[in-house]
C-alpha positions in Angstrom: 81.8 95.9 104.2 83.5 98.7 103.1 86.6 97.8 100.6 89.4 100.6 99.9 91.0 100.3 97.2 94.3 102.2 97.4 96.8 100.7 94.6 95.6 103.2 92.4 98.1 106.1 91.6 94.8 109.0 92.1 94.2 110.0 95.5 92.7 107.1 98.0 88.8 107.7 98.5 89.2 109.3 101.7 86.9 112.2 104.0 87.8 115.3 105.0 87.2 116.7 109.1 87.0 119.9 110.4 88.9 120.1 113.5 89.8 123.6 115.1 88.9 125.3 111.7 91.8 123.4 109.7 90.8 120.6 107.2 92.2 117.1 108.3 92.1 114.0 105.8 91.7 110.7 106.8 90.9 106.9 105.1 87.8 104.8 106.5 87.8 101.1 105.8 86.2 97.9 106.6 83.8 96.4 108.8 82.7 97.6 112.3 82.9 95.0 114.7 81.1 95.4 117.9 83.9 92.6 119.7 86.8 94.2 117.7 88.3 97.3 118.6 89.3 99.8 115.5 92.4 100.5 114.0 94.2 103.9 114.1 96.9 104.0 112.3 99.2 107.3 112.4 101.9 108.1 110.2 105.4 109.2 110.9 107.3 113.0 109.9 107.0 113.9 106.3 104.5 110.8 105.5 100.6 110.2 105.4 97.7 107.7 105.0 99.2 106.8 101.8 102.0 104.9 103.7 99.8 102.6 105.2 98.4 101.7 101.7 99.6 97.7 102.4 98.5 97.6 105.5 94.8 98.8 105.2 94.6 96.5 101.9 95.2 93.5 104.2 93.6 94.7 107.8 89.9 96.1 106.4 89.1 92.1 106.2 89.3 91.8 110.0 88.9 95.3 111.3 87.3 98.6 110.9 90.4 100.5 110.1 91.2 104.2 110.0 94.2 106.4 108.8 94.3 109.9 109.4 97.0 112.7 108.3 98.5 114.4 111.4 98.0 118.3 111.1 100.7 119.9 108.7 101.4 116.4 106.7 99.6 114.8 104.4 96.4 116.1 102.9 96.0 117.8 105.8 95.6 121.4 106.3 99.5 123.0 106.8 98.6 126.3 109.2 101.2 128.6 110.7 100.8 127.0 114.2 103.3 125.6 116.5 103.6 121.6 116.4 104.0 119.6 118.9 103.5 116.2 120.1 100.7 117.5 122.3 99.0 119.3 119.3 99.0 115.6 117.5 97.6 114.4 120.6 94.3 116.2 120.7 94.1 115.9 117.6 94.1 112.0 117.6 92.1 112.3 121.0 89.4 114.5 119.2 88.9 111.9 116.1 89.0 109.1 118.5 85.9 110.2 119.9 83.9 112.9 117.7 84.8 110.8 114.4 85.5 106.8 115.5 83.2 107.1 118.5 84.8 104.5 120.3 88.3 103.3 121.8 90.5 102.2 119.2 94.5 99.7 119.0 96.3 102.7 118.2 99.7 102.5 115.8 102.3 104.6 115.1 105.6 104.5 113.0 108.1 107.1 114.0 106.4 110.7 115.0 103.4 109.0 114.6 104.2 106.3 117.3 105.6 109.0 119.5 102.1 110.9 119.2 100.0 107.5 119.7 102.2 107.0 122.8 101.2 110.6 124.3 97.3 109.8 123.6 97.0 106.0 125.0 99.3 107.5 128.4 97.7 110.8 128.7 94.0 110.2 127.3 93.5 106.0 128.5 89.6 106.3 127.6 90.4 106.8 123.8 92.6 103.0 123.6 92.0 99.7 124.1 96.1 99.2 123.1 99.0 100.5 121.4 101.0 99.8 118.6 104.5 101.0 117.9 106.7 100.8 115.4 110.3 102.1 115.4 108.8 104.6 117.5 110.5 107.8 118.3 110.9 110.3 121.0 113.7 111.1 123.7 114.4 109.1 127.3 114.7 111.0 129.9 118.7 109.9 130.4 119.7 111.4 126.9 118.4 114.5 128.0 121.4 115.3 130.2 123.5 118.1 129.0 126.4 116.5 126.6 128.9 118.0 124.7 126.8 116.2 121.6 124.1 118.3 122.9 125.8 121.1 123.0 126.3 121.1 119.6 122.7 119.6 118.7 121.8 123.2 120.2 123.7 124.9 118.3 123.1 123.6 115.3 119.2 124.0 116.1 120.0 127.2 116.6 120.7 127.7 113.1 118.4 126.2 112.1 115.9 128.2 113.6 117.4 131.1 110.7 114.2 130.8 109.0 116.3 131.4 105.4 118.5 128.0 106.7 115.4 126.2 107.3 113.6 127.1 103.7 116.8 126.4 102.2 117.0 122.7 103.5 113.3 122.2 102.8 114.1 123.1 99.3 116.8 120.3 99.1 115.5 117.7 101.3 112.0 117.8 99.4 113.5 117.1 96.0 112.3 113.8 94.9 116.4 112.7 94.2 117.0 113.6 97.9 114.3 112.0 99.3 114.7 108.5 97.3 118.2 108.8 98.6 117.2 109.1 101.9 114.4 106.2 101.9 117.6 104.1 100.2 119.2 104.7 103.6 116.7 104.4 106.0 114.8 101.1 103.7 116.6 97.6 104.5 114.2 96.1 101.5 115.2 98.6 99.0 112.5 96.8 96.6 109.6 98.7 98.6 111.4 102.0 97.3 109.3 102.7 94.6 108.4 105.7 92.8 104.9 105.9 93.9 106.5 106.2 97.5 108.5 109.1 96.5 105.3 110.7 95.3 103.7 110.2 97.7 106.1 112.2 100.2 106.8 114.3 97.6 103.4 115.5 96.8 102.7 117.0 100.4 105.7 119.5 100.0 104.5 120.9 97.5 101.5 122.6 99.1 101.3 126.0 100.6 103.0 125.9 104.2 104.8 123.1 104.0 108.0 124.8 104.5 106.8 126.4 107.3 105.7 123.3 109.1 109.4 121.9 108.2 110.9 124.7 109.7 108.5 124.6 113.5 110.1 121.2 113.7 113.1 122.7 115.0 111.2 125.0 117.2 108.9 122.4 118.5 108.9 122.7 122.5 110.1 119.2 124.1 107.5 116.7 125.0 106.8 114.5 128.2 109.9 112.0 127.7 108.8 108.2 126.4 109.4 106.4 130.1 107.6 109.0 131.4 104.1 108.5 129.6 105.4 104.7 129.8 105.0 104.8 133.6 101.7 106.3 132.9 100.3 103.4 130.2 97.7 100.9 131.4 97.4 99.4 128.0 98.3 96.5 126.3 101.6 97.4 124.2 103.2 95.8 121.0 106.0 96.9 119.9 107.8 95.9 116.3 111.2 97.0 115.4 112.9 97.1 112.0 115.8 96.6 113.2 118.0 97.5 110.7 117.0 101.0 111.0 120.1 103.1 110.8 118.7 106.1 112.6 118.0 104.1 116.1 119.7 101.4 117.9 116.2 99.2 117.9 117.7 97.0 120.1 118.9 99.3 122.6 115.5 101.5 122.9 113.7 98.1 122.9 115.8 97.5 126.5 114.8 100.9 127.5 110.7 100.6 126.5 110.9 96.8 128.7 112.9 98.8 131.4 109.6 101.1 132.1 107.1 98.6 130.9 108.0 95.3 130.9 105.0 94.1 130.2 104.9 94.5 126.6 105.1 92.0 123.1 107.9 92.4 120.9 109.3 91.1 118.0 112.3 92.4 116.0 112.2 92.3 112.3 114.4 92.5 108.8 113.9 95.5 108.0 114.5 99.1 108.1 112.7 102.4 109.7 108.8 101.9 108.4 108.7 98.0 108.7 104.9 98.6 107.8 105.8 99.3 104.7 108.9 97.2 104.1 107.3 93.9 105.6 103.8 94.2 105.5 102.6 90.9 105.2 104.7 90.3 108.5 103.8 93.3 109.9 99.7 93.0 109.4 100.3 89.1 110.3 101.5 90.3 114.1 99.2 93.1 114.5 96.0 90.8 113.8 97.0 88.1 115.9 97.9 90.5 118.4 94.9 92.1 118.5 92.3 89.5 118.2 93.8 87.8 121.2 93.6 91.5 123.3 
């Protein structure tokens, strides 16, 4: 078996792969299991591998487990490209079968649960299930045209200034801002440690960071969530921190069982990354969940 040890501060033992030409980092750990399907776990904006530290610890004694750093996060190559929730997905789709080599449980905090979403709808033959936590992405009924949307777009709209958008890189990356923002967004405010800061830290500091900061608000909308909802086939768990102060966890939860009822779900203390927060909870629910697939 292969044991990762990731409590060190140095960077976790992990592999680089080529994909399009761009370098793209990602953790291997544990055991293959020929009646267990893989792990995939996928990071949310402005994270990495590094914040499922807890949760490989614990899951690489019951399943081959992978993490990989989306494309412009991480240690991940950062290239002048536009991102997108389908770029993310053939990406995942690509590792999923020229790296894993076969179907994987998918999860995803955040972005990343929005990205795992677009690959088990659009690309079934790469999942065996799906995992999401505090998962984001737009419905398709807070689309319609608002006034709060019609200042959203302006706003975007400056934000698009590419000056405007360095300029809040600059502040939001600074390692005060972003403790205070993990503060807000962290019900256990324990699992705010420096380490974490670091570790979202570190990524902004290399070349094109800024400029994958600033594509965020040029990113082209996506397939809405009940959308590729009415286009899963797969087994879905869903865990919500719900104290998360940026969604209403139990409000999306009733919109995710509106377009797929059939689904697992459990609400939790905590706040936005409950993976982190929680994970002895969290890693308790995803194995039992996924032995009994």
């Amino acid at each position: 078996m292969q044991i990762v040890d990731l409590s060190s501060n140095t960077s976790p033992n992990g592999q680089y792969w080529q994909w399009l030409g761009h370098d793209i980092y990602y953790v291997q750990a544990g055991e293959k299991y020929a009646e267990r399907p893989p792990l995939l776990l996928v990071h949310g904006f402005g994270a990495s591998t590094d914040h499922w530290q807890k949760n490989i610890i614990q899951l690489q004694k019951d399943f081959e487990v992978w993490a990989i750093d989306l494309l412009g996060f991480g240690r991940s190559a950062k290239p002048q490209l536009q991102y997108s929730g389908d770029l993310w997905r053939d990406q995942l789709q690509d590792f999923v079968t020229q790296v894993i080599g076969k179907p994987v449980v998918l999860a995803g905090n955040s972005l990343g649960g929005y990205a795992s979403l677009c690959v088990a709808s659009q690309c079934p033959e790469t999942s065996q299930g799906l995992i999401l936590l505090n998962s984001a992405g737009p419905f398709s009924d807070t689309q319609k045209a608002t006034k709060t949307n019609r200042i959203q777009t302006i706003i975007r709209s400056i934000l698009l200034q590419p000056w405007v958008s360095y300029l809040l890189f600059q502040y939001m990356r600074r390692p005060s801002k972003i403790r205070s923002t993990l503060n807000k967004v962290y019900y256990n405010k324990e699992a705010v440690t420096e380490q974490l800061v670091n570790d979202i830290y570190r990524p902004s500091c290399d070349v094109g960071a800024a400029q994958v900061f600033a594509s965020v608000f040029k990113t082209p909308q996506g397939k809405t969530v009940d959308s590729l909802l009415q286009s899963l086939s797969h087994p879905l768990l869903m865990l919500w921190g719900e104290k998360d102060p940026w969604m209403n966890a139990k409000q999306r939860g009733e919109k995710y069982r509106q377009y797929y009822p059939n689904l697992t779900e459990h609400y939790l203390e905590a706040g936005h990354c409950p993976h982190d927060e929680i994970p002895d909870q969290v890693n308790h629910l995803i194995k039992n969940w996924v032995l009994n697939l």
